[in-house]
DSSP file (Angstrom, degrees, kcal/mol; ACC not computed):
  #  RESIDUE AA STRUCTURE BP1 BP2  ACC     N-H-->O    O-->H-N    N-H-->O    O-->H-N    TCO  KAPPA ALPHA  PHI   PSI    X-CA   Y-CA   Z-CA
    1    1 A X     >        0   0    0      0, 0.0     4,-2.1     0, 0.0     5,-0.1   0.000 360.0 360.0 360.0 -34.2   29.6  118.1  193.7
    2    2 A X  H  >  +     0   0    0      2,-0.2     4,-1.9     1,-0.2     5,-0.2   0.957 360.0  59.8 -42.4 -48.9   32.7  117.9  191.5
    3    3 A X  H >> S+     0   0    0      1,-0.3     4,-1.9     2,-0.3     3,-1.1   0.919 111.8  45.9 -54.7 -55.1   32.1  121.2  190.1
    4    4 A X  H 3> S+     0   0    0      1,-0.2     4,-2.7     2,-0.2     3,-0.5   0.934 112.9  47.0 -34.2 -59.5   32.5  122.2  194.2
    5    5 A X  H 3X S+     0   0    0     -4,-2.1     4,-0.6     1,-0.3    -2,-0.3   0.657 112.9  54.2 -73.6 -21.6   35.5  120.0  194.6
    6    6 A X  H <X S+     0   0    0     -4,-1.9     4,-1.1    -3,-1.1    -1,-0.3   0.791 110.7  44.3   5.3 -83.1   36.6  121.8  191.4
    7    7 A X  H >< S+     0   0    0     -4,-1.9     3,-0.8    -3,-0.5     4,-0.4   0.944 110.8  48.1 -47.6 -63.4   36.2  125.1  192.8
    8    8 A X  H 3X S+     0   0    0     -4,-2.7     4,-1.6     1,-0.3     3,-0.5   0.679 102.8  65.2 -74.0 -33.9   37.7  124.6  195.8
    9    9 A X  H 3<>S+     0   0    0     -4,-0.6     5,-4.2    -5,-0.3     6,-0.3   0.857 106.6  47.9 -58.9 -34.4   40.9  122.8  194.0
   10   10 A X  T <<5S+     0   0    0     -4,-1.1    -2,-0.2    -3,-0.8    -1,-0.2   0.701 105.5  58.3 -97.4  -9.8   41.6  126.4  192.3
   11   11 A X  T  45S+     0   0    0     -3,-0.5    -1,-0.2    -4,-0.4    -2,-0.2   0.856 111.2  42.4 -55.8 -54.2   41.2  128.3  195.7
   12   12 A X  T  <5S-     0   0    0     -4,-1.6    -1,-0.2    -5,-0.2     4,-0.2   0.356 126.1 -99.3 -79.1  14.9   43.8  126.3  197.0
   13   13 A X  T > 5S+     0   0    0     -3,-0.2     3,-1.4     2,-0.1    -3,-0.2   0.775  79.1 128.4  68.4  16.5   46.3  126.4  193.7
   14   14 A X  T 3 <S+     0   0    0     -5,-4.2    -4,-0.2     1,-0.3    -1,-0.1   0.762  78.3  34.5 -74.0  -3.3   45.6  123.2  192.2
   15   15 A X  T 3  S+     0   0    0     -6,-0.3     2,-0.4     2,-0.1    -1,-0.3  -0.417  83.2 123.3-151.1  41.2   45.0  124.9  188.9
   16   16 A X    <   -     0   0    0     -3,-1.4    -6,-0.0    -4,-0.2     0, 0.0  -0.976  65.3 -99.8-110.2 159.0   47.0  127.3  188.6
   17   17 A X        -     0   0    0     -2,-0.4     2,-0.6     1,-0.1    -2,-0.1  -0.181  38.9 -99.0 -85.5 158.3   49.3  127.7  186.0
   18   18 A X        -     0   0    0      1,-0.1    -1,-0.1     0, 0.0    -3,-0.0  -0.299  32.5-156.2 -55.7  87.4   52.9  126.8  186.2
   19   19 A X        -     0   0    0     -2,-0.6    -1,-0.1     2,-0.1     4,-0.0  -0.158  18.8-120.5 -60.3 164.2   55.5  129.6  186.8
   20   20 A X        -     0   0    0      1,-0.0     3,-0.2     2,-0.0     0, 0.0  -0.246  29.5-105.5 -58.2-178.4   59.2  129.3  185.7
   21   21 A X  S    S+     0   0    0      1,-0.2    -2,-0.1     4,-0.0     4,-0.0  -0.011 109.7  54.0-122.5  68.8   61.7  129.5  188.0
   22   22 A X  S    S+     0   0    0      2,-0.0     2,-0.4     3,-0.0    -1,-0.2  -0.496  79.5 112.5-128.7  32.0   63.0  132.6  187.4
   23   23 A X  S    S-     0   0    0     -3,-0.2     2,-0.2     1,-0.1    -4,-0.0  -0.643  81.4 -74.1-107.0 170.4   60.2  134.1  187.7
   24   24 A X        -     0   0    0     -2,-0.4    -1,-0.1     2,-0.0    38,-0.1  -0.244  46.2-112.3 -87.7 159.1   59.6  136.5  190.6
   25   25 A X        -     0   0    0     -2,-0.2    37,-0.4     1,-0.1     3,-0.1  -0.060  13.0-135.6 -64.9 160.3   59.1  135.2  194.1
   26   26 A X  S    S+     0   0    0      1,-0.2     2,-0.6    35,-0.1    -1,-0.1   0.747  98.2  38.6 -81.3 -13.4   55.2  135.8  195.5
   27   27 A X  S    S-     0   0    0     34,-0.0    -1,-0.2    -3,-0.0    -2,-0.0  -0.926  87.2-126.4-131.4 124.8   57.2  136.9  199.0
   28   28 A X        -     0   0    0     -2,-0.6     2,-0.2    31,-0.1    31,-0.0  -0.228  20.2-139.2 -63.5 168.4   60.7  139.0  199.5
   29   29 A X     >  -     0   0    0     -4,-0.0     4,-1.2     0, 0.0     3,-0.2  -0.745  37.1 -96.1-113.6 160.0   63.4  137.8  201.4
   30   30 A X  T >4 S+     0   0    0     -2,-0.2     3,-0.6     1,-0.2   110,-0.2   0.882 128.3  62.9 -63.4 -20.6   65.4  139.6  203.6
   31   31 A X  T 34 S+     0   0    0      1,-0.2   109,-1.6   108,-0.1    -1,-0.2   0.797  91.3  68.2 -27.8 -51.8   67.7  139.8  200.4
   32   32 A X  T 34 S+     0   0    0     -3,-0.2    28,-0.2   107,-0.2     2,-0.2   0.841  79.0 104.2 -30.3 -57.3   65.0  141.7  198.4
   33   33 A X    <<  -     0   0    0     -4,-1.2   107,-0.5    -3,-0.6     2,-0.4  -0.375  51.4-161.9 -63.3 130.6   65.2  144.9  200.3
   34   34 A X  E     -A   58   0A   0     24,-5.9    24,-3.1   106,-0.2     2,-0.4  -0.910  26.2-167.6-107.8 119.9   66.6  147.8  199.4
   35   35 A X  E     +Ab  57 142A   0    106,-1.5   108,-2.6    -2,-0.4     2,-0.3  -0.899  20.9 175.6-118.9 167.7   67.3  150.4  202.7
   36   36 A X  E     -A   56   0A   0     20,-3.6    20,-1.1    -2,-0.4   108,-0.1  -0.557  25.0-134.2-150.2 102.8   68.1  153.5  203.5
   37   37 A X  E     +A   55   0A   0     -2,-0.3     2,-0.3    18,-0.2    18,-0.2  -0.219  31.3 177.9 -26.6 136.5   68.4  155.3  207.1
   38   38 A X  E     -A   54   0A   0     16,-2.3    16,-2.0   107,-0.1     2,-0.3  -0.954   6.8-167.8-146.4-176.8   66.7  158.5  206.9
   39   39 A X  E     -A   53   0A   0     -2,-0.3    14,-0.3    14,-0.3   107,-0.0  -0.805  31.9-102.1-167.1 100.4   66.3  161.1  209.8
   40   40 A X        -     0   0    0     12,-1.3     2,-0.2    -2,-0.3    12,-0.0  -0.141  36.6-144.9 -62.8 140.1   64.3  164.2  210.5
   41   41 A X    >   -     0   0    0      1,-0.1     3,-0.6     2,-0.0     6,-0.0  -0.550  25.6-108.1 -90.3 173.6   66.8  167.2  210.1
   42   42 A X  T 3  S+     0   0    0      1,-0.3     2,-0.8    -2,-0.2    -1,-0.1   0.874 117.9  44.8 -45.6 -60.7   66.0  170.3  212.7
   43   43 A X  T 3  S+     0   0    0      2,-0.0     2,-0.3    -3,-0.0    -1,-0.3   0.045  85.3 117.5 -94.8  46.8   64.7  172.8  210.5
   44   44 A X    <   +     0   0    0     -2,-0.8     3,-0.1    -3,-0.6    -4,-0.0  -0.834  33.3 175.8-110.1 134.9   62.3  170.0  208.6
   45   45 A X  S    S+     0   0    0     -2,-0.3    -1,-0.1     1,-0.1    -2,-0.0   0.465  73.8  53.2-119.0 -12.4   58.4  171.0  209.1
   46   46 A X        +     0   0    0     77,-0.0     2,-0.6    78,-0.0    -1,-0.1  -0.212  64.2 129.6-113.1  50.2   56.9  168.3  206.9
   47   47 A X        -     0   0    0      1,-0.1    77,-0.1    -3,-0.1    76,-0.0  -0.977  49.5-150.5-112.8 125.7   58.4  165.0  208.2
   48   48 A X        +     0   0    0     -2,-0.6    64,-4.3    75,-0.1    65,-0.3   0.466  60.1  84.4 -69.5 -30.1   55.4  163.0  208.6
   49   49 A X  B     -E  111   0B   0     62,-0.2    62,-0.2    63,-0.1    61,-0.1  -0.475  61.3-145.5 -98.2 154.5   56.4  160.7  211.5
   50   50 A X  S    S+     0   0    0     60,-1.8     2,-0.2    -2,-0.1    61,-0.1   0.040  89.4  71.2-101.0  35.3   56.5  160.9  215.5
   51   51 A X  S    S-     0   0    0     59,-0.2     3,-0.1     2,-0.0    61,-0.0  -0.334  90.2-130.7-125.0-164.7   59.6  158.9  216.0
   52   52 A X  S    S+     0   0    0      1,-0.3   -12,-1.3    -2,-0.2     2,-0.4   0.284  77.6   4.4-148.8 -21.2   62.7  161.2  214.7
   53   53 A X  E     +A   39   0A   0    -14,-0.3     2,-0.3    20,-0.0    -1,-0.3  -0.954  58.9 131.2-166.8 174.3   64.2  158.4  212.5
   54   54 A X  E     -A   38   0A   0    -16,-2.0   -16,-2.3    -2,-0.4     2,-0.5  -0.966  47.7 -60.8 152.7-164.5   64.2  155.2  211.1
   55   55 A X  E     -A   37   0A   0     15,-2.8   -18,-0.2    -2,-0.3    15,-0.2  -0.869  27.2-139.7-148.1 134.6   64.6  153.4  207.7
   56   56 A X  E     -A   36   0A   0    -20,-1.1   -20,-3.6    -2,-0.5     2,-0.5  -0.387  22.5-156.4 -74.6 145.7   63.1  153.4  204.6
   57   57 A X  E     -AC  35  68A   0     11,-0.9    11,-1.4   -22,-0.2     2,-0.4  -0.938  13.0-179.8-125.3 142.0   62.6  150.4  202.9
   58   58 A X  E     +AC  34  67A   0    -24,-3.1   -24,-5.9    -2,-0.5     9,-0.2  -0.983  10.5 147.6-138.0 132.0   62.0  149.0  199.2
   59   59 A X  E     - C   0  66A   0      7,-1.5     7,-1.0    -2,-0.4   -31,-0.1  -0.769  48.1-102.9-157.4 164.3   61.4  145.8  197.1
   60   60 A X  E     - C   0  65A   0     75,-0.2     2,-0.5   -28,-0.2     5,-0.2  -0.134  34.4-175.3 -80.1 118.5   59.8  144.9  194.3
   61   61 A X  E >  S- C   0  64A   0      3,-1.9     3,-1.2     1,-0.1    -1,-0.1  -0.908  76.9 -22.0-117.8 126.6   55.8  142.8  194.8
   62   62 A X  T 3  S-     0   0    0     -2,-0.5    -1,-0.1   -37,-0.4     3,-0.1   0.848 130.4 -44.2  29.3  36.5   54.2  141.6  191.6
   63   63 A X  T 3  S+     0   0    0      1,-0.3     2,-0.5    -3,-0.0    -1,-0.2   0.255 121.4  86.5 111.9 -24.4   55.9  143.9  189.4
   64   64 A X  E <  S-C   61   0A   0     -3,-1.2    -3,-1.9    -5,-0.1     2,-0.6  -0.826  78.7-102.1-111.6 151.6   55.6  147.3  191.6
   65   65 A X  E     -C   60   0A   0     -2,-0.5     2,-0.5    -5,-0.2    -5,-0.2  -0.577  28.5-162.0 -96.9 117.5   57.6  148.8  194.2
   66   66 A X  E     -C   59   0A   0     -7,-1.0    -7,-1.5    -2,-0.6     2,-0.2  -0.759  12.4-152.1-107.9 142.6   56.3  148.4  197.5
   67   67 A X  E     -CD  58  93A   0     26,-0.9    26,-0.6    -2,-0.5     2,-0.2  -0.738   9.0-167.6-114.1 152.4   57.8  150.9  200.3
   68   68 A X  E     -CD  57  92A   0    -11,-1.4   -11,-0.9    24,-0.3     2,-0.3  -0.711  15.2-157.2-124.2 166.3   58.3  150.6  204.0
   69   69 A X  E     - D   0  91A   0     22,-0.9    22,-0.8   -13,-0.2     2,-0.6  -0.930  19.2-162.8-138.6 135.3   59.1  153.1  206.7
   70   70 A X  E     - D   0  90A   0     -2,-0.3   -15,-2.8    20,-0.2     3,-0.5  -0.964   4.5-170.6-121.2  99.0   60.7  151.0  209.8
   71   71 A X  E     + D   0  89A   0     18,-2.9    18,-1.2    -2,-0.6   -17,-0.1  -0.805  68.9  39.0-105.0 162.0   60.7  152.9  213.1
   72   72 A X  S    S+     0   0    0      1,-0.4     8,-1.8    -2,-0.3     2,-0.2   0.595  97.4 109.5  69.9  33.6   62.9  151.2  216.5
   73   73 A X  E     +F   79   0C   0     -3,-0.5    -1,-0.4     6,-0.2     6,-0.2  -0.781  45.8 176.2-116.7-174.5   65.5  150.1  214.0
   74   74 A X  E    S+     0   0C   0      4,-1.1     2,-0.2     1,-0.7    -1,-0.1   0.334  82.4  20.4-121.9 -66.3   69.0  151.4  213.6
   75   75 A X  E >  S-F   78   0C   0      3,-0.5     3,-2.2     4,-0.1    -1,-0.7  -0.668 100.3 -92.5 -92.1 132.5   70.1  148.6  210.5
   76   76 A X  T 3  S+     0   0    0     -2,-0.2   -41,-0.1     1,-0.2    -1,-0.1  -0.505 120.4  21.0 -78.4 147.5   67.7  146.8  208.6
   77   77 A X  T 3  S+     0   0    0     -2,-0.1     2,-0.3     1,-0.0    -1,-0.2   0.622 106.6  96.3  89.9   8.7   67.2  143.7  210.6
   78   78 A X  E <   -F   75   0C   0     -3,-2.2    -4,-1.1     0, 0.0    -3,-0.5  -0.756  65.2-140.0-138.4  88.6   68.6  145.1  214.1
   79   79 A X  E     -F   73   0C   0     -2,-0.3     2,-2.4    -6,-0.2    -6,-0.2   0.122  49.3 -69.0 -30.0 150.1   66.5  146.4  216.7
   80   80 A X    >   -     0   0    0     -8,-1.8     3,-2.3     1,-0.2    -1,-0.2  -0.405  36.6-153.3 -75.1 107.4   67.8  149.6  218.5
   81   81 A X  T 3  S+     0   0    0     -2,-2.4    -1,-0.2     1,-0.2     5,-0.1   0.846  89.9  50.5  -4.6 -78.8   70.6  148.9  220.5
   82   82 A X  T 3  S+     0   0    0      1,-0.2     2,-0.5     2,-0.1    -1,-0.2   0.643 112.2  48.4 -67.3   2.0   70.2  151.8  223.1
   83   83 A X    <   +     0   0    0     -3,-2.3    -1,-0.2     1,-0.1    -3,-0.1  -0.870  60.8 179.9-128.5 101.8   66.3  151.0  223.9
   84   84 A X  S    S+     0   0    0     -2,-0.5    -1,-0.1     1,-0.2    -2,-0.1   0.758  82.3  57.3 -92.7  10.6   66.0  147.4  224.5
   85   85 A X  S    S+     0   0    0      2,-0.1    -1,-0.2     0, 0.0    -2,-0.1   0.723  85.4 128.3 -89.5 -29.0   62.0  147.7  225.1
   86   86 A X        -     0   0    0     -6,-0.2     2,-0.3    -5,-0.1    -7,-0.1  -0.064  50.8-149.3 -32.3 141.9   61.9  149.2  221.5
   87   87 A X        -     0   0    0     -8,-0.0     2,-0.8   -14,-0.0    -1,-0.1  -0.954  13.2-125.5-105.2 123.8   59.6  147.7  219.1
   88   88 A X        -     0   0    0     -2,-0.3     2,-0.4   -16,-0.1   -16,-0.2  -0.607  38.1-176.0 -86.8 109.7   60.1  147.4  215.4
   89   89 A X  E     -D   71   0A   0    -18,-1.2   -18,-2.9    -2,-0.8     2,-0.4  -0.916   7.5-148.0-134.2 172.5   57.1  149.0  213.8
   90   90 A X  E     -D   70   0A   0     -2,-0.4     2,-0.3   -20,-0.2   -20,-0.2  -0.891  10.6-164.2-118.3 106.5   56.1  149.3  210.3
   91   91 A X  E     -D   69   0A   0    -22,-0.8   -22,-0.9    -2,-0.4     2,-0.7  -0.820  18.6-137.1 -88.6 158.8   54.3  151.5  207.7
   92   92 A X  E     -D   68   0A   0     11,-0.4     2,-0.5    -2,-0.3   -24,-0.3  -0.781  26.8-172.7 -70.9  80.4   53.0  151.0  204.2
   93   93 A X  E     +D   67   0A   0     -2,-0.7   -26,-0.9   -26,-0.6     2,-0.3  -0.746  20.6 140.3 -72.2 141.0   53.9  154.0  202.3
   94   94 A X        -     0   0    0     -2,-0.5     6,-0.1     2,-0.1    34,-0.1  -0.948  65.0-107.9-159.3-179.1   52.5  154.2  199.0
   95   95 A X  S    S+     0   0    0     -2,-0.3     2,-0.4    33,-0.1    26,-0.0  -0.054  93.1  93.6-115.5   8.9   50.9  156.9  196.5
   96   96 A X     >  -     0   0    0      1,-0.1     4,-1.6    25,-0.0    -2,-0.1  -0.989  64.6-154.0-106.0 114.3   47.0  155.1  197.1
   97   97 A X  T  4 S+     0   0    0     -2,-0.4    24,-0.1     1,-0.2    -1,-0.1   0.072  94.0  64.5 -57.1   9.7   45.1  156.8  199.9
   98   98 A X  T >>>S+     0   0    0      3,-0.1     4,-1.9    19,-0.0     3,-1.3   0.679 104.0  43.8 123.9 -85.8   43.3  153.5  200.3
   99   99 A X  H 3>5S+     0   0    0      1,-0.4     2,-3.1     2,-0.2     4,-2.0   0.960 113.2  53.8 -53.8 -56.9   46.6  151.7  201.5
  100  100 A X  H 3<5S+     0   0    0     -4,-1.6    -1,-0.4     1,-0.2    -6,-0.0  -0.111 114.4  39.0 -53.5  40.7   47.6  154.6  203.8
  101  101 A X  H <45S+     0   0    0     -2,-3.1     3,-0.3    -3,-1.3    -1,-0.2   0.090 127.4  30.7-154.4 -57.4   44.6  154.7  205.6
  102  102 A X  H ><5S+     0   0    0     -4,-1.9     3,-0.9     1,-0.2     4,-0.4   0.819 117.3  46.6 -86.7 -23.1   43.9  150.7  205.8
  103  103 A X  T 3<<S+     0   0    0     -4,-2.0   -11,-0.4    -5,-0.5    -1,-0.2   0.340 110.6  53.1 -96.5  28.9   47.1  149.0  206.0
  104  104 A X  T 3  S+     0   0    0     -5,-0.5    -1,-0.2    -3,-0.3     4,-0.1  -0.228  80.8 108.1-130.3  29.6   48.7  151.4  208.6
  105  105 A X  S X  S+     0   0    0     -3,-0.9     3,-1.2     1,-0.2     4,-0.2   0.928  72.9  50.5 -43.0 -49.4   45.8  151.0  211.0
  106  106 A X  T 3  S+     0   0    0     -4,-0.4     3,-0.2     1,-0.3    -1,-0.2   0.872 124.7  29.4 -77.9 -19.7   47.2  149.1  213.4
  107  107 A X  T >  S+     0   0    0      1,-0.1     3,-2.0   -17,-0.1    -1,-0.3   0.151  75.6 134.0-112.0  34.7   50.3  151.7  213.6
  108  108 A X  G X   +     0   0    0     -3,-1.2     3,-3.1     1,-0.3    -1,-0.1   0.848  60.3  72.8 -55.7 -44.7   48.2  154.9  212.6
  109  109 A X  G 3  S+     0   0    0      1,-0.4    -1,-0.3    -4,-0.2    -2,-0.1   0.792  82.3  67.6 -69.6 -27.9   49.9  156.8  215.7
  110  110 A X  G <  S+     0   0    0     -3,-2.0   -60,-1.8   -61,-0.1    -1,-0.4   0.446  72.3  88.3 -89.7  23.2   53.1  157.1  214.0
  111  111 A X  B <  S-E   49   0B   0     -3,-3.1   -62,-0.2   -62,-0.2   -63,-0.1  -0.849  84.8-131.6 -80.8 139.9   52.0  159.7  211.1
  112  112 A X  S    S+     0   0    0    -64,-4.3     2,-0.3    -2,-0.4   -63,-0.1   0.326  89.9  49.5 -56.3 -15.3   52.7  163.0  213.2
  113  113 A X  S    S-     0   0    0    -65,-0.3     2,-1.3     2,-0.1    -1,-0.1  -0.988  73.8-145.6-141.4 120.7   49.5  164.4  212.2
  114  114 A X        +     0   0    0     -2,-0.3     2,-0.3     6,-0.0    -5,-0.0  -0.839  58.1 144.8 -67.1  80.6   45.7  162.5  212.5
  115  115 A X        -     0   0    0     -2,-1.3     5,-0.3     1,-0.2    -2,-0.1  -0.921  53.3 -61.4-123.5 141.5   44.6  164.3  209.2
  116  116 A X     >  -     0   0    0     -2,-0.3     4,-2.9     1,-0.1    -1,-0.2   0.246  45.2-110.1 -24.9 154.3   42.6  163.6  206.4
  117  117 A X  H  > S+     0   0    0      1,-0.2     4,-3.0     2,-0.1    -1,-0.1   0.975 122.5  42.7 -57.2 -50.6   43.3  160.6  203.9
  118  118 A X  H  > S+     0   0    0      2,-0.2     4,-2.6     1,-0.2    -1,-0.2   0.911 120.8  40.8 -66.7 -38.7   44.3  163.6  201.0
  119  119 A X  H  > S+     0   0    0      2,-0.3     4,-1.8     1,-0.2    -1,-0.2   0.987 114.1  53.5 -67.3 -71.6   46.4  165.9  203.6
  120  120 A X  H  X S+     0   0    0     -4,-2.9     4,-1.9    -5,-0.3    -2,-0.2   0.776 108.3  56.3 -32.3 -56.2   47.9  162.4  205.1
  121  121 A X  H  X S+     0   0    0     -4,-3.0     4,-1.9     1,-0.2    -2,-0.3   0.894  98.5  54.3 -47.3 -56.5   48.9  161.7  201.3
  122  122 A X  H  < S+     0   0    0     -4,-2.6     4,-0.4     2,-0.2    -2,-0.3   0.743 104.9  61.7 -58.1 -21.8   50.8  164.7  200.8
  123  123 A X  H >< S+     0   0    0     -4,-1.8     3,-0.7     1,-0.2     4,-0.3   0.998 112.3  31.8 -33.4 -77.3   52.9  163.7  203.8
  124  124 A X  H 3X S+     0   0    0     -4,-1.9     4,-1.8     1,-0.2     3,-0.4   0.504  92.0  92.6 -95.3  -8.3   54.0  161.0  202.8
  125  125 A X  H 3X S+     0   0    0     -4,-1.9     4,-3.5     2,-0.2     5,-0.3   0.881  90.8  46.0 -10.1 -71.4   54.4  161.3  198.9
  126  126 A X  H <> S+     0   0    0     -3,-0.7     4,-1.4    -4,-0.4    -1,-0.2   0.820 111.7  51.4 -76.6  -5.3   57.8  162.3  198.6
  127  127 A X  H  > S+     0   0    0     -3,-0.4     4,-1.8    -4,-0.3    -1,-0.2   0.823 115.0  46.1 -84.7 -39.4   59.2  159.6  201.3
  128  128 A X  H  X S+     0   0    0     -4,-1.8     4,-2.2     1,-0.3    -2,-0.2   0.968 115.1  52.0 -75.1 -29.3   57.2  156.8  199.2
  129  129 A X  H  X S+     0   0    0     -4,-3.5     4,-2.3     2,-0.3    -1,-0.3   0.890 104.4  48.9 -79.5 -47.8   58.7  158.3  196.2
  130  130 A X  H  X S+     0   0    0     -4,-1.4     4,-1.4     1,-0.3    -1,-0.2   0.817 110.4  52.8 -88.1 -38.0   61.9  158.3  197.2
  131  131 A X  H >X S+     0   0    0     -4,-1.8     3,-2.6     2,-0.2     4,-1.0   0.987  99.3  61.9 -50.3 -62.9   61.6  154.5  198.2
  132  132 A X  H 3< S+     0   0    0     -4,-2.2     4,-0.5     1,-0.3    -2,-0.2   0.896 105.4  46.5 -77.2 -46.2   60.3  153.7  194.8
  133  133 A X  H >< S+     0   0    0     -4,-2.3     3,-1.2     1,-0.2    -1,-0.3   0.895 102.3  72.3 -57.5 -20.0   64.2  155.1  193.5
  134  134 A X  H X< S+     0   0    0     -3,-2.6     3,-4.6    -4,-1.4    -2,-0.2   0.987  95.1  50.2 -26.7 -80.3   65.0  152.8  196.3
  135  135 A X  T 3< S+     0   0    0     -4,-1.0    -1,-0.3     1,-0.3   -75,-0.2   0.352  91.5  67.5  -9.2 -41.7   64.0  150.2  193.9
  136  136 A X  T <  S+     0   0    0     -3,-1.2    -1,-0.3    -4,-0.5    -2,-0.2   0.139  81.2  89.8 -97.7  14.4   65.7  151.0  191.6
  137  137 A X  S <  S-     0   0    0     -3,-4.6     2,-0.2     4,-0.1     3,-0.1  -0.367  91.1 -89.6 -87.7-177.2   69.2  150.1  193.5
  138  138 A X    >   -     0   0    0     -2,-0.2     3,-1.0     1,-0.1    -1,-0.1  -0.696  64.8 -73.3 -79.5 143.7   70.5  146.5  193.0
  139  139 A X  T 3  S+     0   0    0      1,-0.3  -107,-0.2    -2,-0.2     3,-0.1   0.079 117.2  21.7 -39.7 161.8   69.2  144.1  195.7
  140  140 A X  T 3  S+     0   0    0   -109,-1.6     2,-0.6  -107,-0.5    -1,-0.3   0.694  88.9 153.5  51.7  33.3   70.3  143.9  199.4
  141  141 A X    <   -     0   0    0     -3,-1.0  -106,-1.5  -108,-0.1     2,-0.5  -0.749  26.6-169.1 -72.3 125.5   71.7  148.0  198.9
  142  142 A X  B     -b   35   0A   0     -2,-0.6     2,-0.8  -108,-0.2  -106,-0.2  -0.888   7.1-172.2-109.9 130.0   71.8  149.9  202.0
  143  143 A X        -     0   0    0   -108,-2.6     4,-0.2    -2,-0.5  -106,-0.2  -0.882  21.5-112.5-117.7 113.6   72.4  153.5  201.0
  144  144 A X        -     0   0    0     -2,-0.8     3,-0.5  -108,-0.1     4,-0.4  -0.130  47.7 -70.9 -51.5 174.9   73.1  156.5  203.9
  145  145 A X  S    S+     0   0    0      1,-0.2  -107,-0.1     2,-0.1  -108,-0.1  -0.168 119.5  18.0 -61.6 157.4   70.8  159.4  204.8
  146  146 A X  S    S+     0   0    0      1,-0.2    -1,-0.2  -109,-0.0    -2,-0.1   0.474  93.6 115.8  81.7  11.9   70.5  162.2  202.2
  147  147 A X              0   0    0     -3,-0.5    -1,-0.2    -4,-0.2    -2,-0.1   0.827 360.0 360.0 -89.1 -43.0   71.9  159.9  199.2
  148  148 A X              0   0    0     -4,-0.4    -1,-0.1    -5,-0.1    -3,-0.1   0.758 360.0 360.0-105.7 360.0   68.9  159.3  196.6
């Protein structure tokens, strides 16, 4: 019965080992985030999304950069002004068909296309990619369209 009570102590973090603190946090803050407005231009035939705009977002979770796309904001942290039924919702981009396919379930309707996982991947590549240089600005940067 120890060996349970044991077990169950390391589910719960009683034995795990001791970070600094400077080490990085297990959850961003709104500090964290890196954004950038971006915005389908007219003649663009591969913009992935059914909203027309929104803003990308990046920061860094256990050591890799994980990217967001934010539609029914204007400013990260500000719902849109000119729709006050707007809803902020949120996809996962990233460069794993796996995440794009289960952690955008629940908002699946906003990729522009219902397409295969591989197809669905090329969408959205160069937008996760472009998040991941996100990353690479100094925390809490907000960057205009068309910059990185």
């Amino acid at each position: 019965m120890a060996m349970v009570g044991a077990i169950l102590g390391c589910f719960v973090g009683l034995c795990a080992p001791e970070y600094p603190s400077s080490s990085p946090a297990l959850f961003a803050s709104a500090d964290d985030f890196r954004t950038q407005h971006i915005h389908r231009l007219p003649s663009e035939a591969s913009w992935p999304f059914t909203v027309d705009e929104g803003i990308l977002l990046c920061t860094w979770v256990l050591g890799d950069p994980a990217v967001y796309f934010a539609a029914g904001v204007q400013e990260f942290g500000s719902a849109n002004a000119s729709d006050a039924d707007s809803e902020v919702r949120i996809l996962v981009l990233s460069n794993d068909i796996v995440d794009l396919v289960l952690l955008n379930f629940i908002n699946a309707d906003l990729f522009v296309e219902q397409v295969d996982p591989g197809r669905r991947l090329e969408m959205v590549l160069p937008y996760f990619e472009t998040g991941a240089r996100l990353c690479d600005q100094p925390k809490g940067t907000t960057l205009p369209s068309g910059e990185l």
